[in-house]
N, C-alpha and C positions, 0 to 999 in steps of 0.2 A: 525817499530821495534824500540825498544827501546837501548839508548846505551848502553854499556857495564860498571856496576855496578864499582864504583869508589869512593872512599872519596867526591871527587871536584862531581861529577855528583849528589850525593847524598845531596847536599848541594843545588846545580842547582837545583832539584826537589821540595826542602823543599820550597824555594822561588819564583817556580812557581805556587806554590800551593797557599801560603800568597799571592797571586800577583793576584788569584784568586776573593778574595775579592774585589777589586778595585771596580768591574762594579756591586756585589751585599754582602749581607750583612751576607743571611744563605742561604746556601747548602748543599743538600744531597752529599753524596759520588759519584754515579753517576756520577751528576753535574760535581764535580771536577774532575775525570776521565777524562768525554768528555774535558772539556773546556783545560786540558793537554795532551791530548793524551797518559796519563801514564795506568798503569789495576789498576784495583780496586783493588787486595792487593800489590801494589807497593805505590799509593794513602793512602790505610788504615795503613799499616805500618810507612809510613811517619806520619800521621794525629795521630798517637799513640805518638811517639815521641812529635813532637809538644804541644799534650797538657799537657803531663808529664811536660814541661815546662811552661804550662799557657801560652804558643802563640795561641792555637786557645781552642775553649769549644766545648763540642758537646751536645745539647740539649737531653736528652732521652726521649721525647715525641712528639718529629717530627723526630728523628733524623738525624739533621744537623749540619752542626759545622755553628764557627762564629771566628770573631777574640777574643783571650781572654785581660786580662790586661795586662797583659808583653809588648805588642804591645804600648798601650798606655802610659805605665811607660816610656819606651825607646823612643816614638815620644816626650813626652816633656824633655827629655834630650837633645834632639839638640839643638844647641846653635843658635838662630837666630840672636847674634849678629855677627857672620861669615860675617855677609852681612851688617853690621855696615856701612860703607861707600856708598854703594849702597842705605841702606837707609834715611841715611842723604842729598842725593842728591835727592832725589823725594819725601823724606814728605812736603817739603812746596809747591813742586808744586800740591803734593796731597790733600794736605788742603787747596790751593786757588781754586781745581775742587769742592771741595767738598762743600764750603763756598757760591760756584756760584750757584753750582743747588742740594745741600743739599740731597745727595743721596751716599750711601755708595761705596768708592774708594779705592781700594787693590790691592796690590806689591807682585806678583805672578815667583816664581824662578822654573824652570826643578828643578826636585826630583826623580830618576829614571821613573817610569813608573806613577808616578805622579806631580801635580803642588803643592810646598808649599807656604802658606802663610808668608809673613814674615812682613808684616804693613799693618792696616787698619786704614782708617781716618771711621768713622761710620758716616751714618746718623742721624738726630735729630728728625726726624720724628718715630713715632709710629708703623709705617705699613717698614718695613725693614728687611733685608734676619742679619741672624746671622752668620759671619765668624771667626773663633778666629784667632788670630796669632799663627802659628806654626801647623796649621791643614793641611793635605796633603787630593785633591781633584782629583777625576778621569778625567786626559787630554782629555778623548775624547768627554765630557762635559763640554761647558761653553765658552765662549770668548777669555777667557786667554789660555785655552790648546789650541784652534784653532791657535793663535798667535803661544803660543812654537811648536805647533808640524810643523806648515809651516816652521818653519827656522832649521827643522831635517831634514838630510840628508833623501833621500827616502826611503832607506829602512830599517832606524832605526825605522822613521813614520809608513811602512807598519809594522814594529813588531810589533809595542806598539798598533795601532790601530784594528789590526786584524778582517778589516775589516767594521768596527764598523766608521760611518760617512763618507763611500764612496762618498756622495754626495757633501761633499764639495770640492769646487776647492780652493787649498793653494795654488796656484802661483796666482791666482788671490788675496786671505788674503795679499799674500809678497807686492801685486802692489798698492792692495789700502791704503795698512799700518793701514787698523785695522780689525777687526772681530765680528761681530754680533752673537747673539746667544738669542734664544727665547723658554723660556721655557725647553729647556735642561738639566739644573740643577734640577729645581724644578720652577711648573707649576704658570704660573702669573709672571712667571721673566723673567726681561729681562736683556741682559748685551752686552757690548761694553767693547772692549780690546785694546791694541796698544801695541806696541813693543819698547823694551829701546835697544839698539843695538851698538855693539864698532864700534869702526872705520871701523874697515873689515867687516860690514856690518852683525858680528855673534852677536845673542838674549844674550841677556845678563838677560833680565827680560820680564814680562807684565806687564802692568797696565789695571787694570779696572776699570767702574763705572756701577754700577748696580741698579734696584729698578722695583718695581711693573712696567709692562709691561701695564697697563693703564694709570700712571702715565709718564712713561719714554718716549715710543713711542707713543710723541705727538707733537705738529706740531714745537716745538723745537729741534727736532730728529737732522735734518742734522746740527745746531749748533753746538749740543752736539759730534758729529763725529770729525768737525773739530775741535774745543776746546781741545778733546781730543789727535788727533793727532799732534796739537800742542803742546801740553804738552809731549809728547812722545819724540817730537824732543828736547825740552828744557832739559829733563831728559837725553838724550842721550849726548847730549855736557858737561850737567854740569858733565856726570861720564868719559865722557873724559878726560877732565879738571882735574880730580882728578886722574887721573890714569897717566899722562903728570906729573903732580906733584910729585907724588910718583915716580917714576922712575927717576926724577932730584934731589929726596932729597939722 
């Protein structure tokens, strides 16, 4: 049963519907019913609102919606220099992974029920996955959400996950300090993550390196693990170091 209608619940519903998009792109109403548990005109009422404002569109020849522009006007409003510090401390160690084995490396921060990009060193090769800074990517896909969602409390993870990647073991990701991922995002890729982490042992970030999965996972594989994880710890001390500093100035 559904709760009891409310300003604040009314708002809860708009943004678990936009939250809907994460894992696909267009949806029938249906769709978005089941995947919230709301009725379809509780759903379609909301979905009318929304696109009165240009947050979502609804195509009239399949009809599905989609996210509209207002979404994307307001994603590149956020300011990624927020995390200015954060990433002054990990681009040069992201440009010397990157300089090594010439495959695209990216500086991945929790974003509610998503991972936002905030730096990319890019590849120089031809054949390369395309990520922009400031694009927000679905956590339960990819290396880096594997990282953030291990170091989520359990049952913040069981929310956001619903379900969706049961098979991985995250106390194992937290043990070995990093996370594979194949093909997940998009098919021929492969990616490797690590975690930037405070003192108290809370994520502070991912990092990743990624590239064609016949290129990547090849018999430089486990190099490439530790290198990485190396780099992971190097990041973690230098935003220590900076965070020790700022608290004495």
């Amino acid at each position: 049963m559904e709760k009891r209608n409310s300003p604040t619940r009314s708002v809860e519903r708009a943004l678990e519907i936009l939250e809907c998009f994460l894992d696909k792109d267009e949806m029938i109403l249906l769709e978005i019913a089941e995947k919230t548990g709301l009725s379809s005109s509780t759903v379609l009422r909301i979905l009318a609102a929304l696109q009165e404002y240009d947050f979502v569109v609804r195509n009239p020849q399949n009809k599905t919606y989609r996210l509209g522009a207002k979404i994307a006007w307001l994603a590149d409003r956020i300011p990624c220099e927020t995390y200015e510090d954060l990433k002054v401390s990990s681009y040069p160690y992201m440009a010397e992974m990157n300089e090594k084995y010439n495959e695209d490396v990216r500086l991945f921060v929790p974003s509610g029920r998503a991972k936002l990009c905030i730096e990319s060193v890019d590849s120089r090769r031809e054949l390369r996955q395309v990520v922009e800074v400031g694009s927000r990517h679905d956590l339960v896909r990819g290396a880096a959400g594997k990282i953030i969602l291990a170091y989520m409390p359990e049952g913040d993870r069981q929310k956001l996950t619903d379900g969706r990647n049961s098979s991985v073991d995250y106390e194992e990701v937290r043990e070995k300090g990093y996370a594979l991922s194949v093909g997940e995002r998009e098919e021929g890729l492969f990616g490797l993550a690590v975690p930037i982490l405070s003192d108290e042992g809370r994520l502070i970030a991912a990092v990743s390196m990624s590239g064609p999965t016949a290129r990547f996972a090849n018999e430089n594989l486990d190099e490439k693990i530790q290198s990485m994880v190396e780099m992971g710890k190097k990041i973690s001390r230098e935003w220590k170091m900076k965070t020790v500093e700022q608290v004495q100035k």
